[in-house]
N, C-alpha and C positions, 0 to 999 in steps of 0.2 A: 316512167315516161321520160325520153329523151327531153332536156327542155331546151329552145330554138333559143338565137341570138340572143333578139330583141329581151327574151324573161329573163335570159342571164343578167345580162346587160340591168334591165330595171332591177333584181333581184343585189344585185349587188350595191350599186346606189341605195336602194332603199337598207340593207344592213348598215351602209356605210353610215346612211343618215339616222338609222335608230341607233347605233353605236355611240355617235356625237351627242346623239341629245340627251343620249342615258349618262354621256360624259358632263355635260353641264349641268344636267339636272341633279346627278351627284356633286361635281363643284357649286353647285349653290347650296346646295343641302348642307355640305358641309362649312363653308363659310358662314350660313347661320349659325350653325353650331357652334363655330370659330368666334363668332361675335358674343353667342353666350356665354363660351368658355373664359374668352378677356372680361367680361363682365364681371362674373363670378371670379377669375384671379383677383380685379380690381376692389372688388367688394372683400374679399382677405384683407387684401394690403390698408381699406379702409377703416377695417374695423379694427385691427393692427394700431392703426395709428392713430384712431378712437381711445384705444386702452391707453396708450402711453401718455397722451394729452390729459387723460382722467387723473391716471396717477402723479403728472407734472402739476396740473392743479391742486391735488390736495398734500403735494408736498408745500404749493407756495401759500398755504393756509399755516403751515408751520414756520416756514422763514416768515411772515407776518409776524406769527408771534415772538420768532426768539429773536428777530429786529425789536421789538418794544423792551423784552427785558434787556438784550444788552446796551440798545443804546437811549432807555429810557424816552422815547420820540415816539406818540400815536400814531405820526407819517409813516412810519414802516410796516404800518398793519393794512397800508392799499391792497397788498397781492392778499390779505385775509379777507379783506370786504368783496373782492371781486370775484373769490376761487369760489367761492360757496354754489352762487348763480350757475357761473361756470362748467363746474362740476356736475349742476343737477342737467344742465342740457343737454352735455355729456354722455349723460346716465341717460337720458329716455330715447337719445340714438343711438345708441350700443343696444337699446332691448329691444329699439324695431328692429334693426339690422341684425340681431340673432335670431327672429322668431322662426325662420327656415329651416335652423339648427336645434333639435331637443337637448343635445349635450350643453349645449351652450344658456339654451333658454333657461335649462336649469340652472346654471351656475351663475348665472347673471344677478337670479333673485334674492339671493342671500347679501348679493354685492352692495345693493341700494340700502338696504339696514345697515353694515359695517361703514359705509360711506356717513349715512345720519349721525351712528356713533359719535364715529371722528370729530365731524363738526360739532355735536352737542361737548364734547371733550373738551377739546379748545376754549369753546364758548366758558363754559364753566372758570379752564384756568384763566382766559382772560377777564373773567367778573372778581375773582380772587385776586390777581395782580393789582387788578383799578383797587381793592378793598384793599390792601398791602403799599399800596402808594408806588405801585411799579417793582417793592420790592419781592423776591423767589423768598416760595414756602413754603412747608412739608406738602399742604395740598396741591399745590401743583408742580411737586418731584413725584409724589403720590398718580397723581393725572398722567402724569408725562409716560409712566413705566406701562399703564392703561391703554394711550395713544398709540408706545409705539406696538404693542400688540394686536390693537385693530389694524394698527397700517399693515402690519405683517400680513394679518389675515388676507386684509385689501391687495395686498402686493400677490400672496397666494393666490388667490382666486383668478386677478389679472392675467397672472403669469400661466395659470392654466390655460388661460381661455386665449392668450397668444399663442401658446404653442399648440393650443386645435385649430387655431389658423394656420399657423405654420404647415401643417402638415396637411392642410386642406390648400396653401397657396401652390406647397409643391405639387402635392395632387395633379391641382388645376393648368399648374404652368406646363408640367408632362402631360396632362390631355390635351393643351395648345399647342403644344410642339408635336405631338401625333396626326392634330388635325390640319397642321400645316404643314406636313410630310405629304398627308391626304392629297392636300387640293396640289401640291408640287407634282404629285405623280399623277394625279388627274389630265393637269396642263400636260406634261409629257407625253401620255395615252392620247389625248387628243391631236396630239401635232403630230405624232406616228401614225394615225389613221387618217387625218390630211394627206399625210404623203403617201400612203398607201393608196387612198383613195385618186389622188392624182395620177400614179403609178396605172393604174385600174384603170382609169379614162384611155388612158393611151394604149395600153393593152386592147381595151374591148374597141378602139377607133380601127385600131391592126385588124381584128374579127370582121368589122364592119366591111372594111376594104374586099376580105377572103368571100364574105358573105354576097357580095356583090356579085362576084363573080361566079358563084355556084348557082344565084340564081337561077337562070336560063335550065341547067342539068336539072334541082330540084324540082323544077316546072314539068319537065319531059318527065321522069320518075311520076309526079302524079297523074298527066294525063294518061300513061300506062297503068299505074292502076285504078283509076279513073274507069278505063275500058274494061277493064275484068269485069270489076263491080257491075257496070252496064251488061257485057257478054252473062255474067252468072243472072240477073235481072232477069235476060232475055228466057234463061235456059227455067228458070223458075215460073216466067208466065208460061212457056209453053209446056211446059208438064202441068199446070193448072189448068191450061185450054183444054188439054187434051182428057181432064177431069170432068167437065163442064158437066157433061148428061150426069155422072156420079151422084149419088142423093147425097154422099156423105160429103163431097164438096161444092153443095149450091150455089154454094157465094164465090165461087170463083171468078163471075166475070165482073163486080162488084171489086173485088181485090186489086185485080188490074188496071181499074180507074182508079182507085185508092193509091197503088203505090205507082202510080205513073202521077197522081196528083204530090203527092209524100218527096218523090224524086226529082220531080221539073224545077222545083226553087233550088234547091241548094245546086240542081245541074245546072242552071241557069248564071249562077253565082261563080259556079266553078271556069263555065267560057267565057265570061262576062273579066274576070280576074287575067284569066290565060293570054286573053289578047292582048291587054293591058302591058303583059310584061316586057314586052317588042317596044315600046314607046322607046324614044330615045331621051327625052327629058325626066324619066323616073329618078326620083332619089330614092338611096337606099331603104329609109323609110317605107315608102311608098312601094317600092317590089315585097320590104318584107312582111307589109299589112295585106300583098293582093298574096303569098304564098299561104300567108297564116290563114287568110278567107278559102285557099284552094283545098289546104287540109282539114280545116274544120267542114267543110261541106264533103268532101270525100270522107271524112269518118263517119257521117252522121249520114252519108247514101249506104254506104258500108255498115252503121249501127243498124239501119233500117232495115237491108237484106238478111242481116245474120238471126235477129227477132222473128222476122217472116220463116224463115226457113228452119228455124227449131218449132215453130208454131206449128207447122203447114207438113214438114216431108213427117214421113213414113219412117222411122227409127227402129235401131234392133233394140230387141226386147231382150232381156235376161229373167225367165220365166221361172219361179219357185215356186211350192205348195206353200198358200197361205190362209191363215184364218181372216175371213174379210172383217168379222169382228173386232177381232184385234188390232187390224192395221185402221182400220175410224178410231182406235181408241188412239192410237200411235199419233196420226194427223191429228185429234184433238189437242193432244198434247204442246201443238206447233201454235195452232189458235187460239189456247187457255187465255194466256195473258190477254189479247182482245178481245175474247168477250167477257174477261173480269173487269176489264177497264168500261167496257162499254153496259156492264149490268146483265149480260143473258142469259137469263137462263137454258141451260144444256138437256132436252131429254132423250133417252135413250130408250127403243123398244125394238132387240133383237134378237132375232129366234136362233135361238141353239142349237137347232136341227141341221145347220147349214156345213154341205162339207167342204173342205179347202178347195181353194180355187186356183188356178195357175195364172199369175202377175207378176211384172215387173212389181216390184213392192215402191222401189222408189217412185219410179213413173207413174203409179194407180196416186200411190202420195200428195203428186203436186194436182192431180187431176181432182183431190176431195178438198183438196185446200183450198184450189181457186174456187171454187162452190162454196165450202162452210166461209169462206170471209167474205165472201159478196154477200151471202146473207145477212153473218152478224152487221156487214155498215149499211143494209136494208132496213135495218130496226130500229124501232125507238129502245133509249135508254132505260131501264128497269120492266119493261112491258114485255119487250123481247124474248121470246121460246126459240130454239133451234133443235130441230127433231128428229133424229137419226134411224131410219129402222132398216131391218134387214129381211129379207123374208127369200121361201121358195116359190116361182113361178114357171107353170112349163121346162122344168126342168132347166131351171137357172137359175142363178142368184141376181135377186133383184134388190138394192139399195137405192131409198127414199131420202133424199135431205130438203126438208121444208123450215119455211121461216115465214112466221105474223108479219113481214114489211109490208112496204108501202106497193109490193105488184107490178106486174109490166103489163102494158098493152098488149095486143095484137100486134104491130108494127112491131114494137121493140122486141119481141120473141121471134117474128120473121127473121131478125137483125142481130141474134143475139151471140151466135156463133160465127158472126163474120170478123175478120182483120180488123182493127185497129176500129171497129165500132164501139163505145162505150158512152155509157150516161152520165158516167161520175167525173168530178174538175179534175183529179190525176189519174192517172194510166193512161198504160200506151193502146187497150182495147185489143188484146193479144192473151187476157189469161185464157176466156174459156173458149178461142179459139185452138189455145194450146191441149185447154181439157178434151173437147170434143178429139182431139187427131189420137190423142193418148189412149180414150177408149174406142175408137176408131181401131188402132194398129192393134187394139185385144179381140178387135173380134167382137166388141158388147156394141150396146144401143147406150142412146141419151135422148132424155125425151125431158120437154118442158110445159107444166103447165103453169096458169098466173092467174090474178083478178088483181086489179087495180085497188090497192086500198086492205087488202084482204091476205097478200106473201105467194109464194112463190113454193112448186113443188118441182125436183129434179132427179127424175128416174132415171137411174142406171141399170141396166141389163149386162151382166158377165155372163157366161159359158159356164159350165163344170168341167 
């Protein structure tokens, strides 16, 4: 379908505007990310500088000590008394801040015993020193060779667990710099579709202008087929009238008032719009709401004749030998699914004896379908039988479709093959108006009997 100004016109605004917002909903998406990513570089560079401060600590637990031996003064052993503290705070931030990391959490655990070590190390040579009067001893050259092997370990470990930061900082800093490439090309996506979008305004304002001016043309175009519509209307009631005594089209003068009632709104609508369009104070708006009011009621007087008229005329048939057996089994086929969904049970009683019939096969088709479905939504759920049979009568094939529902009146089987009558919330009240014409142009009968409460039986009569 063609689509008019005005849908363009909104159709493109509204891309423009899901465009934009899928653009910032991804720039903000990603600037959180951008925010976790700085985060997580920062927490590297933190725990980085965690390690190195640990290690500077328990080096100044050693300048402590080799302050007292060389220059004999307990005052050089401040950075000893202070590193120990120090170090352990040290230590219990570097194992909260690894616990995200396994490699790390692991390597961290060994680090707090080599750290104790040290200090119980020190401690030892400086209890020897006091006992030696300040002066170096086998046991603490002995100690010292001790120390510097844990410190090694300690420096080992550190230095591991820096350089998985290391390589977790660049990691991090190459995904900050991708997600800032991100939101750059975001902004630029965005400001090209501004201007597009601008671009687009003045474009479709040009349209507007064009549109204005074809109104009036557009207008005369539908009141010509405006009139067809009407002319074919007219030619349809009178081949109805001229049906009227017909037994097979009873309801014809019923129809008449029906699609004279079906037609009068939206014709109504249609002159009601038409004159409007002479006004001299119209904005384009407003011509383009009384056209769109002009075509939507002209398709829909137009959807209403072409319904009627597949319902109602007399069609050529394409006539085969068929088995009527097999073509109810065929339409069942089309119903299965609703009445699996609906719980019904299907039963079948048809006699074999029956010989081919000549039928439109499709057209017999639609005429068993609209009967087998009105039944199945006549039923309750799991109680429901739908009962097929076939039989010979007077020398013709006579097919039965009955159903346990809920029954029709009297009135409502008066009524039950006319236009656009129906009891159910949806349809147009046009199928078994369409069944009846179907077995109508075969040459067969339909015959309906009902009890309120009790289902519905619908006799068809073929020819051989």
């Amino acid at each position: 379908m063609k689509f008019n100004l005005s849908r363009r016109i909104r159709s493109g605004y509204l891309a423009a505007f899901i465009l934009l917002l899928f653009s910032y909903i991804l720039s903000i998406n990603t600037t959180l990310r951008l925010r976790t990513e700085h985060g997580w570089v920062n927490h590297s560079r933190e725990v980085m500088n965690k390690l190195e401060l640990l290690i500077s600590y328990i080096k100044d637990s050693e300048i402590g000590l080799r302050g007292l031996i060389m220059m004999k003064d307990e005052k050089y052993l401040l950075p000893y008394y202070t590193s120990e503290n120090k170090t352990d705070s040290i230590y219990r931030l570097l194992n909260t801040m690894v616990q995200d990391n396994p490699i790390e959490r692991e390597r961290i655990v060994p680090l707090k015993g080599l750290i104790d070590r040290k200090f119980v190390i020190i401690s030892q040579q400086l209890e020897s020193l006091r006992q030696s009067h300040l002066e170096m001893n086998d046991f603490i050259k002995e100690k010292a060779v001790e120390s510097k092997q844990v410190m090694d370990s300690i420096r080992n470990i550190a230095g591991l667990m820096e350089n998985r930061e290391t390589q977790l900082l660049k990691e991090r800093t190459e995904s900050v710099a991708i997600s800032s490439n991100i939101i750059f090309t975001i902004i630029i996506i965005s400001f090209v579709t501004s201007i597009l979008l601008v671009c687009y305004s003045l474009i479709t304002y040009n349209f507007e202008n064009r549109a204005k001016r074809r109104a009036n043309v557009q207008a005369a175009d539908y009141h010509e087929q405006l009139e067809k519509r009407v002319q074919e209307l007219h030619e349809v009631n009178r081949e109805l009238l001229e049906l009227r005594n017909n037994e097979k089209f009873a309801s014809t003068g019923r129809l008449a008032r029906v699609i004279a009632h079906e037609v009068r709104n939206p014709l109504t609508n249609i002159d009601l719009s038409a004159g409007q369009l002479d006004a001299e104070n119209l904005t384009p708006e407003d011509k383009r709401t009384f056209l769109e009011i002009i075509e939507r009621n002209s398709k829909r007087i137009n959807h209403l004749i072409n319904d009627l008229l597949n319902a109602t005329k007399f069609t050529e048939l394409k006539y085969e030998s068929t088995n009527i057996n097999e073509l109810l089994d065929e339409t069942l086929d089309y119903a299965g699914d609703r009445a699996q969904l609906n719980k019904i049970r299907i039963e079948k009683k048809y006699s074999r004896d029956i010989p081919t019939v000549k039928v439109d096969k499709e057209r017999m088709k639609i005429a068993f379908l609209n009967i087998i479905m009105n039944a199945i939504e006549s039923m309750h759920s799991e109680t429901g039988v739908l009962l097929l049979e076939t039989s010979i009568k007077n020398n013709s094939c006579v097919i039965n479709i009955s159903d346990n529902g809920k029954g029709m009146d009297a009135e409502t089987i008066s009524k039950i093959f006319d236009p656009y009558f129906t009891s159910k919330s949806r349809g147009n009240g046009l199928g078994l108006t369409n069944t009846q014409n179907i077995i109508l142009n075969h040459k067969g009968k339909i015959q309906v009997s009902s009890e309120v409460g009790k289902g519905s039986v619908f006799a068809i009569t073929l020819n051989f």
